[in-house]
C-alpha positions in Angstrom: 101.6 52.1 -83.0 99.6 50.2 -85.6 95.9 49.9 -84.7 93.9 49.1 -88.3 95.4 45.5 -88.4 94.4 42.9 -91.1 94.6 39.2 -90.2 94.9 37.2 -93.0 95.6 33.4 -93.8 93.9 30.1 -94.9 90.7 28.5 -93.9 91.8 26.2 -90.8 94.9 28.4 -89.8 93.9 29.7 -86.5 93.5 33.1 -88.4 89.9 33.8 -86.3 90.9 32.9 -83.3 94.4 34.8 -83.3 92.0 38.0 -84.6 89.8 37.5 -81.4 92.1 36.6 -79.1 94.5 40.2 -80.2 91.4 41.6 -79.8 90.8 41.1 -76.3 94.3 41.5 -75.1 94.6 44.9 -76.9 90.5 45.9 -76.6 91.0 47.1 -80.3 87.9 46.1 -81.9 87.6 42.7 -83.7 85.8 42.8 -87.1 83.9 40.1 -88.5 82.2 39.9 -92.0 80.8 37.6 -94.2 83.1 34.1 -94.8 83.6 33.2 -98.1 81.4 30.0 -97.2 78.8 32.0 -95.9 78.4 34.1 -99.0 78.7 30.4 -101.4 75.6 29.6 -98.9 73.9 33.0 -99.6 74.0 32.2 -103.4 73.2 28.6 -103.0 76.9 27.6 -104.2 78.3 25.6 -101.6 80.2 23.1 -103.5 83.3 25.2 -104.9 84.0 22.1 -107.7 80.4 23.4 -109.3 80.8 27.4 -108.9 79.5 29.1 -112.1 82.1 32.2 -112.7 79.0 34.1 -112.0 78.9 33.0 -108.5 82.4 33.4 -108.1 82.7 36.8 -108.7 79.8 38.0 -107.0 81.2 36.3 -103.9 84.6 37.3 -104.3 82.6 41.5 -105.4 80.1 41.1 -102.4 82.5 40.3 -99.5 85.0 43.2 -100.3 82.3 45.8 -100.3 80.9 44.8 -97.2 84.2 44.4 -95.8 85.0 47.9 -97.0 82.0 49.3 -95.6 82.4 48.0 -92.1 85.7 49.0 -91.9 84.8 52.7 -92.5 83.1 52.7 -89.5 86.2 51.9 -87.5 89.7 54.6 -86.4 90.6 51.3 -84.8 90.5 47.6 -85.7 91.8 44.3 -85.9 89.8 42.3 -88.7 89.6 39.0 -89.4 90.3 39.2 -93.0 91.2 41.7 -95.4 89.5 43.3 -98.4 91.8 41.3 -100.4 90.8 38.0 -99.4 87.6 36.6 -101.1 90.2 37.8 -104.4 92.8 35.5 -103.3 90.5 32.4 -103.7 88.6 33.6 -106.8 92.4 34.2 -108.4 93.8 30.9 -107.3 90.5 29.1 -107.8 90.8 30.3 -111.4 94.3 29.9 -112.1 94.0 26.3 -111.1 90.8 25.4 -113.3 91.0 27.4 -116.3 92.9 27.8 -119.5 94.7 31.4 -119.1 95.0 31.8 -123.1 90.7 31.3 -123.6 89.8 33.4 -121.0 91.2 37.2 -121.6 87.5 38.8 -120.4 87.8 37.2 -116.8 91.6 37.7 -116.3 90.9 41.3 -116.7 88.3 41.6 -114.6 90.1 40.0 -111.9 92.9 41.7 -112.6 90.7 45.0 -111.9 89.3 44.1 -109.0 92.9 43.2 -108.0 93.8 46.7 -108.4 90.8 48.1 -106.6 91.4 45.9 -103.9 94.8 46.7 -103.2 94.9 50.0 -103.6 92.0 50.0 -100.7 94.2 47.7 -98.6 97.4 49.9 -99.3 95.1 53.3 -98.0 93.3 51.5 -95.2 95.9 49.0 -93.3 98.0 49.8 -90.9 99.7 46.4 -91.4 98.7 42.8 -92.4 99.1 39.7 -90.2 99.5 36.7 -92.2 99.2 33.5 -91.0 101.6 31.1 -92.6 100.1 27.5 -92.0 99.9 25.3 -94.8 102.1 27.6 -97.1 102.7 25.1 -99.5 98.7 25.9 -100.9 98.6 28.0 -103.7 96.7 30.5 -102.0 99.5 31.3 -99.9 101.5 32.1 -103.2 99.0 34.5 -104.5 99.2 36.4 -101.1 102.9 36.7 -101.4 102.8 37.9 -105.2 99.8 40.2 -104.3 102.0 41.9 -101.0 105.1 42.3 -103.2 103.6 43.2 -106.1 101.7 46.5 -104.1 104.7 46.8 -101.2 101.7 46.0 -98.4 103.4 46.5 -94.6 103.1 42.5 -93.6 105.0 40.0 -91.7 103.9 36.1 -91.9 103.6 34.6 -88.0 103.0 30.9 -87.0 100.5 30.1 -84.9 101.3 26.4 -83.9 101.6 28.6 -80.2 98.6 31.4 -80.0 100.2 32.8 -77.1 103.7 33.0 -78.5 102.3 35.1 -81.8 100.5 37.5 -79.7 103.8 38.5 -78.2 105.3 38.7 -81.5 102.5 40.3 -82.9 101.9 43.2 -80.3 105.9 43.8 -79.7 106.1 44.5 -83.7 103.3 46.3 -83.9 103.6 47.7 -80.9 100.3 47.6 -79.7 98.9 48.0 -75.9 98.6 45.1 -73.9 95.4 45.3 -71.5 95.3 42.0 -70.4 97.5 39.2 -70.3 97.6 36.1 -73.6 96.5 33.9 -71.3 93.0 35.5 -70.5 92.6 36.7 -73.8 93.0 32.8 -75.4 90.3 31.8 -73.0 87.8 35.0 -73.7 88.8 34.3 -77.6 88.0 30.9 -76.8 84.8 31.5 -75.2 83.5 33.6 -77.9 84.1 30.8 -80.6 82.3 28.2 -78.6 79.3 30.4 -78.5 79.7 32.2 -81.8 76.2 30.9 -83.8 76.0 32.4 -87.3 73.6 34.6 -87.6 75.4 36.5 -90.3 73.5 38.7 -93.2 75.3 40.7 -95.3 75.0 44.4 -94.9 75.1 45.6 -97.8 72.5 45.4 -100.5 73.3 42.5 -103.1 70.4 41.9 -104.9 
């Protein structure tokens, strides 16, 4: 049985609401951090067309040590994200704007943190839900090249039907079932409708 699960996938994929709603039908805890939009508000860098590299790596720095430090806390958990993540935009965000051959000091450090970031995924996951919609974005390709690249236990599920991937997803990973997709898709919906962000990061970035 696989109980320290990673959901991962693009903004707008159902990736939070799959998270919660696993949650509640296994009552493995869900895990929520910072979003990567949440951190761009925290540095006053909302519009990603503007980002100073600066920014970007702080973000992208930021959001896996808080994601790393929560999880610590946790023998069990299903988390709505992965270490990896805020990496996956900052390395297709730069890979789509920049001239590779000009800028050898950031590829490296990204390429570091890549490293640091997978080897903690590799140690800490159990397994990695991704959520395939809209795989044509080049984000999806750098999560493909980043779980070959470190062999990361993964398997890509659509969530066009919630309730259908939940059966998938728990019969794979063979996970206990303590209530039924159907009440767990309305509890999952419940807590979105009343999620308000009061998010602050807890971890000291200053």
């Amino acid at each position: 049985m696989k109980t320290k699960i990673a959901i991962t996938g693009l903004p707008g994929s159902k990736k939070t609401f799959l998270a919660q709603a696993l949650s509640a039908m296994t009552e493995i805890p869900y895990i929520r951090t910072g979003t990567m939009y949440e951190w761009r508000r925290l540095c006053n860098a909302g519009d990603s067309s503007i980002l100073k590299w600066k920014d970007m790596f702080l973000i992208a720095s930021a959001a896996y040590f808080e994601r790393a430090t929560v999880e610590a806390h946790y023998e069990q958990f299903i988390s709505d994200g992965a270490v990896f993540s805020e990496w996956v935009w900052l390395k297709s965000y730069f890979e789509k704007r920049h001239k590779i051959n000009k800028q050898h000091t950031r590829i490296k450090m990204i390429e570091n943190m890549e490293y640091v970031c997978a080897t903690q995924a590799a140690n800490r996951y159990d397994f990695i839900v991704h959520v395939g919609s809209g795989s044509n974005r080049p984000e999806n390709d750098v999560y493909k090249r980043l779980y070959a690249k470190y062999k990361l236990m993964h398997s890509e599920y659509n969530t066009e039907t919630i309730e259908v991937a939940l059966g998938k997803i728990a019969n794979d990973l063979q996970l206990p079932i303590k209530h039924s997709a159907e009440t767990s898709m309305h509890r999952a919906k419940t807590n979105l409708f009343l999620t308000v962000s009061i998010w602050k990061p807890k971890i000291n970035v200053s």
